[in-house]
N, C-alpha and C positions, 0 to 999 in steps of 0.2 A: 504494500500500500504506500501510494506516495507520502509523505512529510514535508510541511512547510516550517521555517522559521521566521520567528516572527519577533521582532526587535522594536523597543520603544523608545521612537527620536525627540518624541517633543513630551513636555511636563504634562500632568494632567492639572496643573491649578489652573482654576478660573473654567473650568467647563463642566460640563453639564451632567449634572447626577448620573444619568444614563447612561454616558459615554466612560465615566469614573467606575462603573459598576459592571460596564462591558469589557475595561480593561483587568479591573480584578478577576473577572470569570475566565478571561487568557490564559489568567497565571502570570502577569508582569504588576511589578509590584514601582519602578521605576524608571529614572531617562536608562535608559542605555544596558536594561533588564531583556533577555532571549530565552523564548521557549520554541520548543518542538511539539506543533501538532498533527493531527492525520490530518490531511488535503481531503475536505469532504463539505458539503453546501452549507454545514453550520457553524462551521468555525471561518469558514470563508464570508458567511453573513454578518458575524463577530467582526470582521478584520474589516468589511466595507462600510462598518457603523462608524469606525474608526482609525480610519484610511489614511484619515490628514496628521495621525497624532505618531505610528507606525511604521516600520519596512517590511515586505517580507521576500522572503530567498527560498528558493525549491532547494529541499535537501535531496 
């Protein structure tokens, strides 16, 4: 099964409950914090709520 990772470029202060609450369910906890998930529709919907905050790289 593919794996993506997934790295947090920008801070979560000043944004939006939602978005802070989509990034805790990642698994990043901070800037410059990387997990590994499986490449599948809901972790990929996870990642496009918070697109602008993120990078991700196919493993």
């Amino acid at each position: 099964m593919k794996k993506i990772k997934i790295t947090q470029v920008k801070s979560s202060i000043k944004r939006h409950n939602r978005q802070k609450k989509t990034l805790k369910a990642l698994g990043l906890k901070g800037r410059h914090d990387s997990v590994i998930k499986p490449d599948n529709k809901a972790t990929r919907g996870m990642v496009n709520a918070v697109s602008h905050l993120v990078k991700i790289e196919e493993v």
